[in-house]
N, C-alpha and C positions, 0 to 999 in steps of 0.2 A: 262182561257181565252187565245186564240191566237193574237200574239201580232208580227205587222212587225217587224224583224232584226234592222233594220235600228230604230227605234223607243228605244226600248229596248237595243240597244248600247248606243243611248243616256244616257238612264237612268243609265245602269253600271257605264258609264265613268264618270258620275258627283258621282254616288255613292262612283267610286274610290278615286275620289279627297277631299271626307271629312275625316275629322279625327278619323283614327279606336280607340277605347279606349278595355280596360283591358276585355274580356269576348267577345266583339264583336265576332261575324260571319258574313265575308264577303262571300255573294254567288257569284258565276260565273259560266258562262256555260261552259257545257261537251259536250255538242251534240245540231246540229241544225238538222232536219228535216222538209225539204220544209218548211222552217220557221219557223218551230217552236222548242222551246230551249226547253233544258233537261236540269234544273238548278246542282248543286252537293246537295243541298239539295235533293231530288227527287230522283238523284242516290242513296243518303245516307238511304233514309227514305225503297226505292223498296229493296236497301241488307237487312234492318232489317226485312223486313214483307216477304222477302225470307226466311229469318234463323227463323223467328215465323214458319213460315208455316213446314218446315222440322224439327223444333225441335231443330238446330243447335246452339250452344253457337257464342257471337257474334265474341271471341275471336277466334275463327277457321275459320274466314272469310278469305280467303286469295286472291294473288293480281288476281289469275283466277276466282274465284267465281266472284269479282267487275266486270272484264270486260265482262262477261258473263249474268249478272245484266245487266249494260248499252245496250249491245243488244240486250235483251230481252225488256229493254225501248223504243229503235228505233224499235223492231217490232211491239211493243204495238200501237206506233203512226201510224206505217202502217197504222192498222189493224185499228185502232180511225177515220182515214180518209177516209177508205173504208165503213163502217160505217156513219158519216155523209155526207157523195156521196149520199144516199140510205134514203129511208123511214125506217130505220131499227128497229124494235120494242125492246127496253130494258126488262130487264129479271124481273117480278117482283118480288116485297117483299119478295113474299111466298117464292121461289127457292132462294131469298140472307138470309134469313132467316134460311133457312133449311142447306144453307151451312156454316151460321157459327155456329148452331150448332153443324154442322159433328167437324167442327174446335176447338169448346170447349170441344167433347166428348172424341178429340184427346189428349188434354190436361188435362182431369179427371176435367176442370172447369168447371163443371155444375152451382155449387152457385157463387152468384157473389164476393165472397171476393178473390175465386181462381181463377175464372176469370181478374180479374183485376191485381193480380199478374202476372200472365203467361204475360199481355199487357205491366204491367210497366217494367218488364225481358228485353223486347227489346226496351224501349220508344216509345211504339203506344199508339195510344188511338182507343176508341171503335166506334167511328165517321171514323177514319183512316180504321179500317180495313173493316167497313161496306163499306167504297167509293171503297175497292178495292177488294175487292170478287164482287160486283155489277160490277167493268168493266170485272173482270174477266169471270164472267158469262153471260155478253154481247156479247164478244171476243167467249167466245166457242159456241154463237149460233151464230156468224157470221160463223164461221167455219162450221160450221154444215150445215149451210144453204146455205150457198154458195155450200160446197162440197160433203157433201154426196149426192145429187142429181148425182153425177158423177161415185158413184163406183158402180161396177159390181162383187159381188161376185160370181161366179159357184159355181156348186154341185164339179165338180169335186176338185177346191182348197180345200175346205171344206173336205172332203173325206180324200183327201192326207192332211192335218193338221193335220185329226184325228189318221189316223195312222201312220204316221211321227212323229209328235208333241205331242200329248196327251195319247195315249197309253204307248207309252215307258217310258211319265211322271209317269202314274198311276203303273205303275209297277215297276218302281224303286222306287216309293213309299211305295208301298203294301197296296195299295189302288185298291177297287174293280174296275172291270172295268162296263163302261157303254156304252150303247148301245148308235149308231149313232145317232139314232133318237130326242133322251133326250138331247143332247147337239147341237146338230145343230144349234138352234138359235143363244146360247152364242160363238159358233165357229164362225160364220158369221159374229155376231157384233165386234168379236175382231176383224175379219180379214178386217173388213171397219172401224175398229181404227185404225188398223195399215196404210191402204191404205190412207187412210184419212191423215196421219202425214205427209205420204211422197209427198202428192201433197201439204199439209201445207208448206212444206220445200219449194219445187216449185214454189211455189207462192208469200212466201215471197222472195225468190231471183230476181224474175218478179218485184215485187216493188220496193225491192232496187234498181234494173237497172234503172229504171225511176226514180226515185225521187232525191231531192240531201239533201246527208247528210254527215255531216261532224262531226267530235267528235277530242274532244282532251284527250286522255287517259294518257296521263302524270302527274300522279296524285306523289304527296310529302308523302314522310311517313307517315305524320300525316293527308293525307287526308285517308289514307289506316284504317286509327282508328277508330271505331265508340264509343264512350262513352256512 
């Protein structure tokens, strides 16, 4: 839920003021965008379900992954606001479904007892990760929808990829070569991935010029830890 600044300072402040006892976790915020906070819980929880997704032990989290985490949070919110601006239809079932089996096939957890392992590994649960492959595949059909209407790939880029880029691949591979034709499609589509990323880039710097956000990354050793 989105909740005013002003509101929700309230709340910290009186939270601050009671008596933390043995175990307690005190939250506070890392980042506001256009009002809306970016708890450390949140931070803490987006680096775990980062280091799930790559495979990454938690212990190898270091102090540039977090801050890289956190703005990958504020563009997330971007992106959540551009999104309800818009009629924007959410990604069904079927496709959050489908990608988190990509995510357990990744992990050899097909049954569920090794699935559940791989989850308790970073402290997720199976609710957690379903909430956030769902925004994730929201976010990439906002992108999609918004942008590839924009790119323009020619025959000639295509052309010159193929033999710039992918022939001198396949022969320094000793891999057969193929003919223009058979690949054209999959050349096309990378090269309106790639095009696509760089106006992503673009666009998110257009929002953060507008918007206000603010973060405090001065984070304590022991915020640096994740148990």
């Amino acid at each position: 839920m989105k909740m005013k600044w002003s509101i929700l300072a309230c709340i910290i402040s009186l939270a601050t003021a009671l008596p933390i006892h043995a175990g307690d976790v005190l939250d506070r915020i890392v980042a506001t965008v256009n009002n809306h906070i970016i708890l450390q819980s949140e931070w803490q929880d987006a680096i775990r379900y980062e280091a799930f997704l790559s495979g990454r032990p938690l212990d190898q989290v270091n102090a540039a992954d977090r801050k890289a985490a956190l703005d990958r949070l504020i563009d997330q919110e971007l992106l959540r606001e551009q999104m309800r601006s818009s009629d924007f239809p959410h990604a069904s079932s079927e496709v959050v479904d489908q990608r988190i089996q990509e995510i357990r096939k990744q992990y050899g957890a097909e049954n569920e007892a090794g699935w559940k392992t791989a989850l308790s590994r970073y402290g997720l649960t199976e609710d957690e990760v379903r909430r956030r492959v769902a925004l994730q595949q929201d976010l990439l059909g906002l992108v999609d929808a918004r942008l590839r209407p924009n790119v323009i790939i020619d025959s000639k880029s295509i052309e010159s990829y193929y033999n710039q880029e992918l022939l001198p691949q396949l022969r320094q591979s000793g891999a057969q070569q193929v003919p223009l034709a058979e690949v054209m499609p999959k050349i096309k589509e990378l090269l309106t991935q790639q095009k696509m990323n760089q106006m992503l880039v673009a666009w998110l710097h257009d929002l953060r010029s507008g918007s206000r956000i603010s973060t405090e990354t001065e984070t304590q050793e022991s915020e640096g830890q994740l148990q």
